[in-house]
TORKOL-4160 file (C-alpha; in steps of 0.2 Angstrom, whole numbers, padded with zeros to 4 digits, m for minus):
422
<pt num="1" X="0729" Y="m0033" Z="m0775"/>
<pt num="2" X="0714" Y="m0025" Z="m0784"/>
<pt num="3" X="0708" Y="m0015" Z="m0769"/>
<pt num="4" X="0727" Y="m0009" Z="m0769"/>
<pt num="5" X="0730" Y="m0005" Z="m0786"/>
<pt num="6" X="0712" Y="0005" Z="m0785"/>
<pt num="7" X="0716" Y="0014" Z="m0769"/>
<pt num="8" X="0733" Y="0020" Z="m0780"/>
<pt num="9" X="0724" Y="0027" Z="m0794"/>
<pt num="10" X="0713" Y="0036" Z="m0785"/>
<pt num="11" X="0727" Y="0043" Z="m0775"/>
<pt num="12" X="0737" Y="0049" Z="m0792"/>
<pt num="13" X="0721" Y="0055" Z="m0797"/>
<pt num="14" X="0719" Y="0067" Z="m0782"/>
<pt num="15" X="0738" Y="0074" Z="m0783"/>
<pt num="16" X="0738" Y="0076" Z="m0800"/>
<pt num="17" X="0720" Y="0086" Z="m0801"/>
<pt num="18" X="0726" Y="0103" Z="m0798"/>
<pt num="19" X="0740" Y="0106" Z="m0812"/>
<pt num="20" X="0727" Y="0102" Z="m0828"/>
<pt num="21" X="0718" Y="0118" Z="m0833"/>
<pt num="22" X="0706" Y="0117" Z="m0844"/>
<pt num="23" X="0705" Y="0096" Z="m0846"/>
<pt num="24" X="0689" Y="0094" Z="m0849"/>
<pt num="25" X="0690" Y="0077" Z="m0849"/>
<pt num="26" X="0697" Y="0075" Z="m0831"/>
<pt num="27" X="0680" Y="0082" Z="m0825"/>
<pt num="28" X="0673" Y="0073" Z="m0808"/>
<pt num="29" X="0654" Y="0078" Z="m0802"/>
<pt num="30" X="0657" Y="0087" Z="m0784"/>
<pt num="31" X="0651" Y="0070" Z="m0775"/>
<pt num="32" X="0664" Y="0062" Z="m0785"/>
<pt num="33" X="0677" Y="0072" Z="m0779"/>
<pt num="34" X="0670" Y="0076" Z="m0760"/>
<pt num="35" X="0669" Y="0056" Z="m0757"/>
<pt num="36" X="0687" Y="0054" Z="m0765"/>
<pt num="37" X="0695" Y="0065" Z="m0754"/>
<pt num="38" X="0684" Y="0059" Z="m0739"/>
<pt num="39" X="0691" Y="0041" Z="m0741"/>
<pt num="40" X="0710" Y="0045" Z="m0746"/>
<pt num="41" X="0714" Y="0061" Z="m0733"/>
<pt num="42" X="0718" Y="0049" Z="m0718"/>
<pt num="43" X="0729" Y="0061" Z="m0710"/>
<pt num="44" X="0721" Y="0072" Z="m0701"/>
<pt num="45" X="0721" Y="0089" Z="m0690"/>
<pt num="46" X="0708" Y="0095" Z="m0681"/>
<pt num="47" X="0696" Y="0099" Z="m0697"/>
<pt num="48" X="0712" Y="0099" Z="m0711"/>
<pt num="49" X="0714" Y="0082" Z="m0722"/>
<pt num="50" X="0732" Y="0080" Z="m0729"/>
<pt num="51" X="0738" Y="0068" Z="m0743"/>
<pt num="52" X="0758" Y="0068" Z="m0742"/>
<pt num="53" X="0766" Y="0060" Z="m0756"/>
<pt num="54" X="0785" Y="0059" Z="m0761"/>
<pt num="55" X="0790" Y="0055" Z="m0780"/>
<pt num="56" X="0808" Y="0050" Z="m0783"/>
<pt num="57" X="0812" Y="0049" Z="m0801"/>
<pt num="58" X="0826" Y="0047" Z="m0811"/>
<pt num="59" X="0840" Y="0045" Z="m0799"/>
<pt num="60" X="0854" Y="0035" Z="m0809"/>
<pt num="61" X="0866" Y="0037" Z="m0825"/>
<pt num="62" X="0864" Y="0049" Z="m0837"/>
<pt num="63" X="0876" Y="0046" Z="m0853"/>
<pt num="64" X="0870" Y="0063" Z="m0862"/>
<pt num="65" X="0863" Y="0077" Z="m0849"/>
<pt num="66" X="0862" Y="0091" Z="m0863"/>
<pt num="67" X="0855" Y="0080" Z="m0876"/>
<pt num="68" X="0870" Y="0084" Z="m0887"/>
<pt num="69" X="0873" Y="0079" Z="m0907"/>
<pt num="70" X="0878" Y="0058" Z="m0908"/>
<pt num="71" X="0894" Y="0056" Z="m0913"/>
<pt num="72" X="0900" Y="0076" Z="m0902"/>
<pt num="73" X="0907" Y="0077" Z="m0886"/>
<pt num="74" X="0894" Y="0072" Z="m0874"/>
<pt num="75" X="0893" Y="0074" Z="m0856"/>
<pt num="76" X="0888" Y="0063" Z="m0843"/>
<pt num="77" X="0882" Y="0063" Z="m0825"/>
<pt num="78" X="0874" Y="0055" Z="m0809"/>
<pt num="79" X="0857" Y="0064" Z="m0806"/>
<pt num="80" X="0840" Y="0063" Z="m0797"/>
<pt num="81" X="0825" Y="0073" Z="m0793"/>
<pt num="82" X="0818" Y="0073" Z="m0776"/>
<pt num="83" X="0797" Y="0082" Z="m0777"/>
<pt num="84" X="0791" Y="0076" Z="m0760"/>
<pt num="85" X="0773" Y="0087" Z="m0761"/>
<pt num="86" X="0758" Y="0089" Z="m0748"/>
<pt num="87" X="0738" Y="0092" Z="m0751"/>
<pt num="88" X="0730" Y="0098" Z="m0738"/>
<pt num="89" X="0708" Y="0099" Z="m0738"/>
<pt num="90" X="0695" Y="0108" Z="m0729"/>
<pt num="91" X="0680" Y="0100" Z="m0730"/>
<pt num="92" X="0661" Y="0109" Z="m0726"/>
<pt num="93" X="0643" Y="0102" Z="m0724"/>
<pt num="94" X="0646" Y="0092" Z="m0740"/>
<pt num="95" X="0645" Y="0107" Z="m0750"/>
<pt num="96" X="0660" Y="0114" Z="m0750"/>
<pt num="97" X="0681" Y="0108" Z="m0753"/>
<pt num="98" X="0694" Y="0122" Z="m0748"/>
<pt num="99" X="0712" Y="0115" Z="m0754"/>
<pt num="100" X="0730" Y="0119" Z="m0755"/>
<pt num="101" X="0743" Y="0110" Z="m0762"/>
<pt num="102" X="0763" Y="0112" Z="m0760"/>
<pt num="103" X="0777" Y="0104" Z="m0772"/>
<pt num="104" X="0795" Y="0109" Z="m0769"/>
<pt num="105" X="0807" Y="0102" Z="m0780"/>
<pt num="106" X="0826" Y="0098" Z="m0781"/>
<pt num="107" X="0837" Y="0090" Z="m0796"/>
<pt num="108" X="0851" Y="0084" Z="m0792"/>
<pt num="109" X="0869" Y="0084" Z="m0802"/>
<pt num="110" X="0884" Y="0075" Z="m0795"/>
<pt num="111" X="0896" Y="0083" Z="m0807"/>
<pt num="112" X="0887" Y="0097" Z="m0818"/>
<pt num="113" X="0885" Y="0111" Z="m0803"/>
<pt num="114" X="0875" Y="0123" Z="m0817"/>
<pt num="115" X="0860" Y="0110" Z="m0818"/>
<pt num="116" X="0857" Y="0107" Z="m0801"/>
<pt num="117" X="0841" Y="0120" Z="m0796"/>
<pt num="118" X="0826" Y="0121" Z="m0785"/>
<pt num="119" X="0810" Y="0123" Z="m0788"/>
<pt num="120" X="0792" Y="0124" Z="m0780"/>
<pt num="121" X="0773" Y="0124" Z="m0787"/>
<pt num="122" X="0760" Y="0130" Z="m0776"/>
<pt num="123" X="0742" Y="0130" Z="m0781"/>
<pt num="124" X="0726" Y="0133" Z="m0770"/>
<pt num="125" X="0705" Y="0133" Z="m0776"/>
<pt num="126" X="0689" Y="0129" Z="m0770"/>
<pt num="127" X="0673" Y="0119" Z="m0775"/>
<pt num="128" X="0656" Y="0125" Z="m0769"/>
<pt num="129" X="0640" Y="0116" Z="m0773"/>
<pt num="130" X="0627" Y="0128" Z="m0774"/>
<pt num="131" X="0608" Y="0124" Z="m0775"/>
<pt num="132" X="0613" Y="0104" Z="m0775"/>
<pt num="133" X="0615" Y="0107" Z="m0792"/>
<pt num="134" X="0626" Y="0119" Z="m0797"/>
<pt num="135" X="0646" Y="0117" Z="m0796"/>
<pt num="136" X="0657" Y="0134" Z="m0794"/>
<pt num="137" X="0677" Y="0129" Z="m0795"/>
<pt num="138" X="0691" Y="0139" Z="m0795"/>
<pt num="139" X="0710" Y="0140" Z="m0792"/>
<pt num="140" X="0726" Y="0152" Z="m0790"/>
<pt num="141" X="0743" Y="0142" Z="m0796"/>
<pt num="142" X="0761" Y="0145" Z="m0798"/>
<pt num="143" X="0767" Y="0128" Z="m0807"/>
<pt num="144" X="0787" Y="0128" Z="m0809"/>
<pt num="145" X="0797" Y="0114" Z="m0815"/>
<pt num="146" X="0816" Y="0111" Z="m0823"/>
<pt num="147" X="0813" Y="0098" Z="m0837"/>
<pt num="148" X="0810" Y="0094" Z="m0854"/>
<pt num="149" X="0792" Y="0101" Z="m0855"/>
<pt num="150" X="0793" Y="0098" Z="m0874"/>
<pt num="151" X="0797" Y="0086" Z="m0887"/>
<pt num="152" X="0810" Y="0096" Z="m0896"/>
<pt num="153" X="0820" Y="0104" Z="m0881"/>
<pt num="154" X="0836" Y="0098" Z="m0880"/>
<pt num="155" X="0841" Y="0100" Z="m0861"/>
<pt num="156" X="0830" Y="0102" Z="m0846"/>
<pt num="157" X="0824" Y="0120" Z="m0842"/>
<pt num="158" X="0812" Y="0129" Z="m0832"/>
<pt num="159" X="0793" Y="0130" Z="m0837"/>
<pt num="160" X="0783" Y="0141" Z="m0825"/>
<pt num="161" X="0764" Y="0142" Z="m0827"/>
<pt num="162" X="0754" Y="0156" Z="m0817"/>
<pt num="163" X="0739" Y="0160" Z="m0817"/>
<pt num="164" X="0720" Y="0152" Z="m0811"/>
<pt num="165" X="0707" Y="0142" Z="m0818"/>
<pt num="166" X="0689" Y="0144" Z="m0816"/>
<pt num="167" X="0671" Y="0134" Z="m0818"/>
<pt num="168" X="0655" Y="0132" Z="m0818"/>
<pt num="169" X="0643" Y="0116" Z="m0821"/>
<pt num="170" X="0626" Y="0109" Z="m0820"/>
<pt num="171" X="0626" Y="0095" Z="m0811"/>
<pt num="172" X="0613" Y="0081" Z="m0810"/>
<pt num="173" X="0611" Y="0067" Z="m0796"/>
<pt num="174" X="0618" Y="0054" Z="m0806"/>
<pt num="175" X="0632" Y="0063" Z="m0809"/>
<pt num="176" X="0629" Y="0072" Z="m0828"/>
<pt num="177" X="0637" Y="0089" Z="m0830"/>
<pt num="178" X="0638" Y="0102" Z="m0842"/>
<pt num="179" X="0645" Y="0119" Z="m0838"/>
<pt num="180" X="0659" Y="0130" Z="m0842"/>
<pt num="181" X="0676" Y="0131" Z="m0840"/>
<pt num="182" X="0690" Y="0146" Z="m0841"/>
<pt num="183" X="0709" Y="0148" Z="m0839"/>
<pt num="184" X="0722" Y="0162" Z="m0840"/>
<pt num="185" X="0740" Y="0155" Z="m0839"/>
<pt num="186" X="0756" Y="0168" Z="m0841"/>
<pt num="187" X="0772" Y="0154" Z="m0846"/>
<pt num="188" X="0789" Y="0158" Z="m0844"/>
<pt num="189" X="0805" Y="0148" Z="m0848"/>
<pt num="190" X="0821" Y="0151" Z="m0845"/>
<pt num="191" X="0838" Y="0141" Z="m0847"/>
<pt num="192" X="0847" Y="0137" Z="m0830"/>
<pt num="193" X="0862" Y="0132" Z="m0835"/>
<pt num="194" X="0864" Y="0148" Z="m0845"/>
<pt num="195" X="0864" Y="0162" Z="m0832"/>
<pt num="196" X="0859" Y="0175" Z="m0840"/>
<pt num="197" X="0843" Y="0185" Z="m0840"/>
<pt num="198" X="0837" Y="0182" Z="m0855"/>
<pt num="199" X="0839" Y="0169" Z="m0869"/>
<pt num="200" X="0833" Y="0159" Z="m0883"/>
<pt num="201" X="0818" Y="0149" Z="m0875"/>
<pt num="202" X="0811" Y="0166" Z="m0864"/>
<pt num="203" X="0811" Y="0177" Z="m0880"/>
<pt num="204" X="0802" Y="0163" Z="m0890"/>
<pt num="205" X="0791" Y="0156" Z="m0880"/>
<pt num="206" X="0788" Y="0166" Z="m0865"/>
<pt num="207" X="0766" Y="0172" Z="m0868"/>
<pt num="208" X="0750" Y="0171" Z="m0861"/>
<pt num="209" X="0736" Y="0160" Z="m0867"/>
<pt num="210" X="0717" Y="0163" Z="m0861"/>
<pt num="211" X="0706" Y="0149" Z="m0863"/>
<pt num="212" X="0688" Y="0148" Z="m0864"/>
<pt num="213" X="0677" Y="0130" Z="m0866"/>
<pt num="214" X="0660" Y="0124" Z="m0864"/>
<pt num="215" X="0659" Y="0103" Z="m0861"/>
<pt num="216" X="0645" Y="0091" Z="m0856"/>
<pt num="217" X="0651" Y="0075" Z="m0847"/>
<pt num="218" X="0639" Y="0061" Z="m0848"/>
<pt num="219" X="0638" Y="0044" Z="m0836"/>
<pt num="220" X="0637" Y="0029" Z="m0844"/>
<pt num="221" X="0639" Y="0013" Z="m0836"/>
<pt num="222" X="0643" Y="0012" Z="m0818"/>
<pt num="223" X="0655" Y="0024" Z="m0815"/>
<pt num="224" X="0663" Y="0030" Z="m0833"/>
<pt num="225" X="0658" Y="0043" Z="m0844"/>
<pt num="226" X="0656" Y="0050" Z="m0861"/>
<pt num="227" X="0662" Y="0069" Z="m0863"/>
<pt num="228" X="0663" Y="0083" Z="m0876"/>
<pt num="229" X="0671" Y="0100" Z="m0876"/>
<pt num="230" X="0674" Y="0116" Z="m0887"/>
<pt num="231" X="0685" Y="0127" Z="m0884"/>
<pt num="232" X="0694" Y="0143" Z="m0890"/>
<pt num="233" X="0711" Y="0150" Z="m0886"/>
<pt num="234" X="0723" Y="0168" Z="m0888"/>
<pt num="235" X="0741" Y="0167" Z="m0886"/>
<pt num="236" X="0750" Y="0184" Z="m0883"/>
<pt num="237" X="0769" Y="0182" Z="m0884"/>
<pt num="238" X="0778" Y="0194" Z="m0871"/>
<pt num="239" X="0791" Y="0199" Z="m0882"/>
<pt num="240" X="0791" Y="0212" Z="m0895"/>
<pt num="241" X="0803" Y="0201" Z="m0908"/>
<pt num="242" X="0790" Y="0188" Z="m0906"/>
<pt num="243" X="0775" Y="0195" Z="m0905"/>
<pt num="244" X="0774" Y="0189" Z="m0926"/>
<pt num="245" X="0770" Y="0172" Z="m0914"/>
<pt num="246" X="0754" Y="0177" Z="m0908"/>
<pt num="247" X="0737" Y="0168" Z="m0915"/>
<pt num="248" X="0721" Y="0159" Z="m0909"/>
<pt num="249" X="0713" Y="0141" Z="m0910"/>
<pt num="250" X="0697" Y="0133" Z="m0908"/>
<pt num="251" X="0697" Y="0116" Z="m0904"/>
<pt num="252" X="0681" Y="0101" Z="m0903"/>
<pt num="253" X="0683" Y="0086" Z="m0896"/>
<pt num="254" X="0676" Y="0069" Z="m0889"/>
<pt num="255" X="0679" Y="0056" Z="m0878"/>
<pt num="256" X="0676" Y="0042" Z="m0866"/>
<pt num="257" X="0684" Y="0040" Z="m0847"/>
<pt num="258" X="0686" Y="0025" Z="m0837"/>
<pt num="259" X="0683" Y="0022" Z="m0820"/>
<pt num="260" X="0695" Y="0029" Z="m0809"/>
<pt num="261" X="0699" Y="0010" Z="m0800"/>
<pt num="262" X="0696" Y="m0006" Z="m0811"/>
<pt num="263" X="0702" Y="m0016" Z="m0823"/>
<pt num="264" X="0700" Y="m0003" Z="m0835"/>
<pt num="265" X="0706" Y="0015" Z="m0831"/>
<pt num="266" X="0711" Y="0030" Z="m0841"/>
<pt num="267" X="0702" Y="0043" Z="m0853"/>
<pt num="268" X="0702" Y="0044" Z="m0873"/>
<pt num="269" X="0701" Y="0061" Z="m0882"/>
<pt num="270" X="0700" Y="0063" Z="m0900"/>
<pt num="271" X="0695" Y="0080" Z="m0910"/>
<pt num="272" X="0697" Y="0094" Z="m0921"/>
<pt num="273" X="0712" Y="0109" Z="m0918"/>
<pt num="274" X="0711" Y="0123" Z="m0927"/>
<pt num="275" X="0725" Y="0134" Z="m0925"/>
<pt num="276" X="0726" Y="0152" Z="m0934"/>
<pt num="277" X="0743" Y="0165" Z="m0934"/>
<pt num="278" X="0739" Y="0181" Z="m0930"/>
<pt num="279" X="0752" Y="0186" Z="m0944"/>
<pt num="280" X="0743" Y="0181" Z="m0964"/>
<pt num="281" X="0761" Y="0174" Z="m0970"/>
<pt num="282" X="0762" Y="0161" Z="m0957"/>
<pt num="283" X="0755" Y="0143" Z="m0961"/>
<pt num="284" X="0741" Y="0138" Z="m0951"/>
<pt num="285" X="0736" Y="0121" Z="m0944"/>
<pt num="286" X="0720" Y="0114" Z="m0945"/>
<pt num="287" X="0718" Y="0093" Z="m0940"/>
<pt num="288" X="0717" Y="0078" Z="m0929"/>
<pt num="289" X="0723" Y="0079" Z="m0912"/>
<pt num="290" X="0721" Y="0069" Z="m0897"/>
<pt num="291" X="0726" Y="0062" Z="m0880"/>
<pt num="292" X="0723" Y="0045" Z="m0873"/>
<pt num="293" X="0730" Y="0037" Z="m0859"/>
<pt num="294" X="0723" Y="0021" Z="m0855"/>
<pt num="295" X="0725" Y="0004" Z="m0844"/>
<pt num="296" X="0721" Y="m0013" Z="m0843"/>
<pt num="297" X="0723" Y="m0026" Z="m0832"/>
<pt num="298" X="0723" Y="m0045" Z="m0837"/>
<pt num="299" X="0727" Y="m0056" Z="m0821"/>
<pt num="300" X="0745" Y="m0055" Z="m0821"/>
<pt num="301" X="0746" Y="m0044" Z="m0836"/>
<pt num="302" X="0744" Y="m0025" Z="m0837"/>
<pt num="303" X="0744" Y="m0016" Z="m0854"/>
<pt num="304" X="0747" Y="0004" Z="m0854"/>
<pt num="305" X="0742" Y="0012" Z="m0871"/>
<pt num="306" X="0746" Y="0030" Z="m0875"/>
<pt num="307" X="0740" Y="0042" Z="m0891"/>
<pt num="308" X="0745" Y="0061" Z="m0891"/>
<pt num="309" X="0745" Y="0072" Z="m0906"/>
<pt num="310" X="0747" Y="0094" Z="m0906"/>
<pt num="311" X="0752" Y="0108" Z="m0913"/>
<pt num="312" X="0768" Y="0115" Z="m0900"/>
<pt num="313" X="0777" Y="0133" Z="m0903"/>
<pt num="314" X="0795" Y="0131" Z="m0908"/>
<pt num="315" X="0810" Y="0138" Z="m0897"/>
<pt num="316" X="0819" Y="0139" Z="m0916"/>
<pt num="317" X="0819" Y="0158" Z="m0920"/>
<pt num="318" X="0814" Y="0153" Z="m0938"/>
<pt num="319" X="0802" Y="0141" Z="m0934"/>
<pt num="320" X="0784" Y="0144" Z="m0930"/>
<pt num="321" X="0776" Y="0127" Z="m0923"/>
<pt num="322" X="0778" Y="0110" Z="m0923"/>
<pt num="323" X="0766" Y="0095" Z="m0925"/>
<pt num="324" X="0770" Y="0081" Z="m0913"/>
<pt num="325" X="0763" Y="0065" Z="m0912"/>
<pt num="326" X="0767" Y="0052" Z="m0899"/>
<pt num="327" X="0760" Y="0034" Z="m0896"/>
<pt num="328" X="0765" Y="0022" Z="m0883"/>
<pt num="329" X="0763" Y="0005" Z="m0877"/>
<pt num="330" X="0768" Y="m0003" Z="m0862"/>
<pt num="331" X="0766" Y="m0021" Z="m0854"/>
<pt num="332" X="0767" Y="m0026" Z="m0833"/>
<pt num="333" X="0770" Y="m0044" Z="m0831"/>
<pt num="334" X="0767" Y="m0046" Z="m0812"/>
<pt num="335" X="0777" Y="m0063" Z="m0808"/>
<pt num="336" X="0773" Y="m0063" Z="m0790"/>
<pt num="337" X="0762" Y="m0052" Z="m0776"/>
<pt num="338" X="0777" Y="m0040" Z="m0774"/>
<pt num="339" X="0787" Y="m0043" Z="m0791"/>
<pt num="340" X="0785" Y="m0037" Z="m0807"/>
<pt num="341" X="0792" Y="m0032" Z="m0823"/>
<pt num="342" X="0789" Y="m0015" Z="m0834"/>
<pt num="343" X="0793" Y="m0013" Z="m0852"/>
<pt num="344" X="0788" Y="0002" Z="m0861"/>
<pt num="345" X="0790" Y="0008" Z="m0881"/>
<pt num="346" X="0787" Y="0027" Z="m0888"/>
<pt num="347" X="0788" Y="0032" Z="m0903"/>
<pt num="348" X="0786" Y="0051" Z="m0908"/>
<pt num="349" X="0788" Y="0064" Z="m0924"/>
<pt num="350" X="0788" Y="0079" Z="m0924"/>
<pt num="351" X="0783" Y="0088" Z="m0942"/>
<pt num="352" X="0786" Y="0107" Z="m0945"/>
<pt num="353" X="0775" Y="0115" Z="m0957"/>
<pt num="354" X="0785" Y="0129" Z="m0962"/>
<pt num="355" X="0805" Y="0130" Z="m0973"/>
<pt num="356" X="0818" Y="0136" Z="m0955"/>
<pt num="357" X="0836" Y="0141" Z="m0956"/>
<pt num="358" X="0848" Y="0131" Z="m0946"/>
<pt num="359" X="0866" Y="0136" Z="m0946"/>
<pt num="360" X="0881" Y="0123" Z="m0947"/>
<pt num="361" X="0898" Y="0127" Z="m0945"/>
<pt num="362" X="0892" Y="0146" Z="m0949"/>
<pt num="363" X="0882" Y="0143" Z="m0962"/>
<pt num="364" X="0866" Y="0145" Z="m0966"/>
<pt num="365" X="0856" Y="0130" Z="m0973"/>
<pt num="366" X="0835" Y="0131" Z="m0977"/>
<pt num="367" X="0827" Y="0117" Z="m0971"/>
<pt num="368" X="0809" Y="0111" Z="m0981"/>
<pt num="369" X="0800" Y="0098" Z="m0970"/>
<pt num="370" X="0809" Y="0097" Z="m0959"/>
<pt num="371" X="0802" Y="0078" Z="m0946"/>
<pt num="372" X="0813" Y="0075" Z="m0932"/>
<pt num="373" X="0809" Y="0055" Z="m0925"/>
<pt num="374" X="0810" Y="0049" Z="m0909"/>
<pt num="375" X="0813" Y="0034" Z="m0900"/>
<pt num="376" X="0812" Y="0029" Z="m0883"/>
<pt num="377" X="0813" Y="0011" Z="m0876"/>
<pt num="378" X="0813" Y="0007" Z="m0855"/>
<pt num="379" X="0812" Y="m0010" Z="m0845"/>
<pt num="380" X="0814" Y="m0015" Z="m0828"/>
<pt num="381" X="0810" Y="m0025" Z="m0812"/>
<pt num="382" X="0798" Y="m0015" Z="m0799"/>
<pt num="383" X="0797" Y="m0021" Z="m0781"/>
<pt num="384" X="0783" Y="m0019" Z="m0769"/>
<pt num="385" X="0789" Y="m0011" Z="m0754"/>
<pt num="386" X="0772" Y="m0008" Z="m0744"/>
<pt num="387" X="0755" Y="m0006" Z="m0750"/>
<pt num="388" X="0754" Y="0002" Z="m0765"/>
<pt num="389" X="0771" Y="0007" Z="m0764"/>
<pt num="390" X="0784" Y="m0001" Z="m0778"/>
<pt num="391" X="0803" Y="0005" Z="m0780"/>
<pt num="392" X="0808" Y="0002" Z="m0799"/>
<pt num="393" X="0823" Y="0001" Z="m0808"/>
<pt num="394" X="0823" Y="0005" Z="m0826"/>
<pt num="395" X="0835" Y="0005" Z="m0840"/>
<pt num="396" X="0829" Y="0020" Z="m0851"/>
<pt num="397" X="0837" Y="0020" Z="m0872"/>
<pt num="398" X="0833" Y="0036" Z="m0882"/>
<pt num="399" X="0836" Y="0039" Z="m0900"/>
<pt num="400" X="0833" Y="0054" Z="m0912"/>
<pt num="401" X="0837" Y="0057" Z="m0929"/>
<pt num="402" X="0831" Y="0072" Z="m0939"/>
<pt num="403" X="0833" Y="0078" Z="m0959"/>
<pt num="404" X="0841" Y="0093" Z="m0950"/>
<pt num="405" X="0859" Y="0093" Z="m0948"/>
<pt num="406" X="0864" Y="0092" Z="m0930"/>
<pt num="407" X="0848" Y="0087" Z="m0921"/>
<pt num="408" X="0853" Y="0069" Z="m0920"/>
<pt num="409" X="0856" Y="0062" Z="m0901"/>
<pt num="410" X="0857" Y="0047" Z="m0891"/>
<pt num="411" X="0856" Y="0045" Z="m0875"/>
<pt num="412" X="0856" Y="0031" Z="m0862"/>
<pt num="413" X="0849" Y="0032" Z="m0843"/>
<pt num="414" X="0851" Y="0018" Z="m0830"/>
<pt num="415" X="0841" Y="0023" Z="m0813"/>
<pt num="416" X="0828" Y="0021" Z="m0799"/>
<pt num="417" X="0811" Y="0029" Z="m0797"/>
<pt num="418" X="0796" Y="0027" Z="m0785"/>
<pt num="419" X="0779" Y="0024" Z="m0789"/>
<pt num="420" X="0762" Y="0023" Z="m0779"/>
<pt num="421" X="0754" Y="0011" Z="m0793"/>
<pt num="422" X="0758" Y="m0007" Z="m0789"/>
């Protein structure tokens, strides 16, 4: 069971490696990484190494698909979203990783035709170890999803991130790095059920960001590591009645990572953000942020613990940013070899900064402090179906209520996923 629940983590880790610009504290030393792929890519063709996986998620009930005001009239639907996805390697003289990865996408409305839409993410880089000591990375990405990228969308919509990565790093032989890392990312958003050209989440938050960091990641232990990173950021809004949205932040932070397979696994990041508006009558936000995502597993107990906290641009046209903190906690109670059950509790708030007009019933109203709260509770059984593999059914409950009128929604989900971590 440990072997397999190791074997799974590392395999999440390789899919999920490519869409995290900039994340400092995902960093693995090029032997990490070259072994990793060496031991999980057991398909092979001729000199190619693939890693096919298939996510199926959220297929089931949905009692409020556009996330619509408690107490309105609400729509309901069956839905699903099928993202089978493929990484394929090229692997040289232990000194060099050529990959590509492919992710098409399809959600899945029985009833609400407007929602249904594809999508597909495509990314592509290489590692090159230089000298034996000196790490060069880089990628090229077109990341596009339909979902609710952020904590205060009310509906799914597409998220598209292009744009490549690059870095480089000082590696020693006991895997110590310290290096730099760059990023240039053009988002867009657009509402599909919409079909126009434009609308309200493209005019305010379509931009680019450019990213810049230096970060030193330090072994401890066995196989975990301490890490720090400073960074700087420029966001460039596309659209001229935006553009008051531009600004820059710096940002320090710290943190320790688990081993990628053991009882313990995860990384936890804590800093300093400081964000600054371009325009002098827009507030500013300078404070703690953080992400941590960690796991551990207690014989036939597994505990998930979760932190995140940021600043997140607003789609509101008279609101600027957003705050939102997030913590979660979630307990696995494995009551056989191939049974289990998963509960999960979430709690978020989001704060903004600055006074926004809303408008109800025609009117204007000023909102001052305006903290919108979430809640969002899930349990259910998982079954192992081979391997790693489990099939899951989960009952999923979310609630939030806001000092602004008409932000307050409930919404109830009843459906089966798949998961590779059993």
């Amino acid at each position: 069971m440990k072997r397999s629940l190791g074997l799974a983590a590392a395999l999440l880790a390789l899919v999920l490696a490519a869409g995290t610009p900039l994340a400092g504290q995902s960093y693995r030393s090029f032997r990490e990484d070259y072994d990793s792929i060496q031991a999980q890519s057991r398909l092979r063709l001729g000199a190619l190494r693939f890693v096919p996986v298939f996510r199926l998620s959220e297929a089931g009930y949905d009692s409020n698909v556009y996330f619509r005001e408690d107490g309105s009239e609400v729509v309901s639907d069956f839905t699903a979203t099928f993202s089978p996805e493929l990484r394929a390697y090229w692997l040289s003289g232990g000194t060099f990783i050529l990959w590509a990865n492919e992710n098409p996408e399809y959600l899945a409305y029985a009833r609400e035709a407007g929602l249904r839409a594809f999508s597909n993410s495509f990314s592509g880089g290489l590692r090159w170890l230089l000298l034996r000591r000196l790490s060069l990375s880089g990628d090229y990405h077109v990341l596009s999803h339909v979902r609710r990228s952020l904590s205060e969308l009310d509906q799914r919509i597409r998220d598209t991130a292009t744009g490549g990565t690059a870095s480089l790093f000082f590696e020693t032989p006991r895997g110590t790095a310290i290096g730099f890392a760059g990023a240039v990312d053009d988002f867009r958003y657009k509402d599909i059920a919409a079909g126009t050209v434009e609308d309200i989440y493209g005019r305010a938050l379509d931009r680019r960001e450019a990213s810049a960091a230096f970060e030193v990641h330090y072994r401890v232990f066995t196989r975990s590591y301490l890490f720090a990173t400073a960074g700087w950021t420029d966001y460039d809004f596309d659209h001229p009645e935006s553009a008051w949205r531009d600004a820059t932040s710096i940002e320090a932070s710290a943190g320790f990572r688990f081993p990628l397979t053991g009882r313990a696994r995860g990384t936890v990041r804590a800093g300093w953000k400081s964000f600054q508006p371009d325009a002098p009558d827009r507030t500013p936000f300078s404070g703690f942020v953080a992400a941590a995502d960690v796991s551990f597993r207690f014989g036939l107990l597994a505990l998930n613990l979760g932190l995140d906290r940021d600043s997140s641009f607003s789609y509101n046209e008279s609101a600027y940013y957003y705050v939102d903190t997030r913590v979660r906690a979630g307990l696995s109670v494995y009551l056989g070899r191939s049974f289990r059950l998963d509960g999960t509790v979430q709690y978020g708030l989001m704060s903004y900064p600055e006074p926004q007009e809303i408008w109800r019933d025609g009117v204007p109203i000023i909102i001052d402090g305006r903290e919108d709260a979430q809640w969002n509770l899930s349990a259910g059984p998982v079954v192992r179906i081979s391997g790693t593999v489990g099939l899951g059914v989960t009952y999923n409950f979310y609630r939030r209520t806001s000092n602004a009128p008409g932000f307050d929604v409930r919404r109830n989900f009843v459906g089966a996923f798949v998961t590779y971590e059993f």
